[in-house]
Each structure stands twice: as C-alpha cells, then as structure tokens.
NUKEMI-688380 format. One record per residue (C-alpha): x, y, z; residue in one letter. Coordinates in steps of 0.1 Angstrom, whole numbers, plus 5000, padded with zeros to 4 digits. Layout:
% NUKEMI-688380
XYZa/...
% end
This chain:
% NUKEMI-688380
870858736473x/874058936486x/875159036518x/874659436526x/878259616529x/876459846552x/874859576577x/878159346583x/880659646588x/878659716618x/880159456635x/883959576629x/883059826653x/884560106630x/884860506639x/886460846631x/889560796622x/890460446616x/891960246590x/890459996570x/891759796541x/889059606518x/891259296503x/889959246468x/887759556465x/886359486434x/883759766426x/884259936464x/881159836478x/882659706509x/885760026508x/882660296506x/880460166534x/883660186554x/884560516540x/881260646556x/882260516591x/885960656593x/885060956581x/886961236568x/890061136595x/890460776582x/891260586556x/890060286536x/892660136512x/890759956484x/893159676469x/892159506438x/894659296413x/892759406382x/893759786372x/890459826348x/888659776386x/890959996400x/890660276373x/887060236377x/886160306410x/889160576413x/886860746385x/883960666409x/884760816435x/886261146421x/882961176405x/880961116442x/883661326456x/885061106483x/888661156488x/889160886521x/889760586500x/893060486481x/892460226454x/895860036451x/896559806425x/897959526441x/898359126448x/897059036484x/898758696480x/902358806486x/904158916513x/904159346508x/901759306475x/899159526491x/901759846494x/900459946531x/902759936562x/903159706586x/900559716621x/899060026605x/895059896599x/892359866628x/890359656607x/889959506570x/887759326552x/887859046526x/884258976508x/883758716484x/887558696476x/889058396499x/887558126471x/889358326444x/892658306464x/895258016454x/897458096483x/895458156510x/898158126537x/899858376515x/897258596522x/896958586554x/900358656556x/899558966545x/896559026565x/898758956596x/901459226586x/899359486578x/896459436608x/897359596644x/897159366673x/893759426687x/892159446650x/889759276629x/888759086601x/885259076584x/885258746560x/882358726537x/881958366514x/879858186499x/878557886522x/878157606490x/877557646455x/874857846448x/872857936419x/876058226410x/878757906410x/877957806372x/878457466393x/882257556394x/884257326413x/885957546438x/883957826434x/883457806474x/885557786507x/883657606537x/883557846569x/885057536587x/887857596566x/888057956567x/887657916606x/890657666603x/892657916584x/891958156604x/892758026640x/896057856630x/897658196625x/896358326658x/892858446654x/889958406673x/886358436665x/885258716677x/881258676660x/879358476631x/877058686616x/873758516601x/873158716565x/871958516534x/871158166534x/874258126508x/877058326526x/878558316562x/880058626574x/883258586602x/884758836623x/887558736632x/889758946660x/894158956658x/895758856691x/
% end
C-alpha cells in the first residue's frame, strides 16, 4: 500500500502562493497535490533525472491544463543540479527517492541551498523491505538514518506522520 500525496502534504502547511520543489518527481503525484495547494500564485518545481518522466508528465499536465508546475530535468545530487535559486522554496518534498540516492549528503546539499530558513521537508521511505523490494539489498533507508541525516545539517523534526505500515513519513523543519 502507498502513502496518499494528498494526506502527507497537509502537514507542510502549504498555501497561495508558495513554492514547493518535489525532488525526484517521478510521475507528479506528489508536484500536483501541491500544485492544488499553491494555487495559481505558486509554484511547484517537479525535478526528475529521467527526461522520458519528464516529457511525460510535461505532456500531462498540458493535457489537465495546469500551468503551476515546472518539470526540470535535473540531478538532485549535485550542488546547483536542480536549476532553482538559492533560499527561494517554502517547502519541498522527496518521496520514495532518498533509497535511490548514492550521495545523499549531496542531496541535501541541495535541499539546503534551495529551501528558505523557516521551510520544510516532507520525506517519504520505505520503512524495511517490503513485498515491492524484489528483496533488493538497499532498496531501503532506515528513518533512524534519515533522522541522522537530517539533523546533522541542521534540521529538526518538526512531526512523524503514521501512514502505511511499510513507509514513515518525516517533516522535517530548516533552522
């Protein structure tokens, strides 16, 4: 079972306006739930490394006419790879991507420039290998880890969210 896009953006706390990058957007079912919430003043930058992806739900979302959301074609590991300026995002979110990730300090290098002071970050993982792993070493990141991560480049937890019994969801808040 997945998480619902619609359910954990909730807790980011988004409105009217704001700016929202989804790190590894895959098909843009995290960037349109938060397309919804920022409305026609905002802006959701959708950032996937794989340009068939990218092309896809930039075909999408001319077709649902939704004109809030940039798909970039970008690496979220390195330092400027996502194209979007520094302090400029209120929140972003990174769903099922952090396992994927070989450097994940790299990352959140990235999620450091580009986040304003004040913001947040939704993390969505799996919890353990799960019935989706094809028992993949590696195919999971613990949330002790993540928490880890997360708090050695100054964040603080700001809530756990209880979803599925095979995912934790982390917001984490930029000081």
């Amino acid at each position: 079972m997945f998480t619902s896009p619609e359910q954990n953006i909730l807790h980011l706390g988004l409105k009217e306006g704001m700016h929202v990058a989804d790190l590894g957007a895959g098909t843009g079912f995290y960037s349109k739930a938060c397309s919804e919430r920022v409305g026609k003043t905002g802006k959701v930058y959708a950032i996937e490394v794989q340009k068939e992806l990218v092309k896809k739900l930039e075909n999408e979302l001319r077709v649902w006419g939704i004109s809030n959301i940039d798909c970039i074609w970008g690496d979220i590991e390195v330092g400027g790879g996502t194209k979007i300026a520094d302090n400029s995002m209120d929140a972003i979110v990174i769903s099922n991507v952090l396992f994927q990730v070989e450097d994940k300090l790299g990352l959140l290098s990235e999620v450091c420039r580009i986040l304003k002071k004040g913001g947040k970050v939704l993390v969505i993982d799996r919890n353990s290998q799960d019935e989706f792993s094809n028992d993949k070493k590696g195919y999971f990141i613990s949330k002790d880890r993540v928490k880890d991560l997360f708090e050695k480049k100054g964040f603080k937890i700001s809530e756990e969210i209880s979803t599925t019994p095979s995912h934790y969801d982390i917001i984490f808040m930029y000081e």
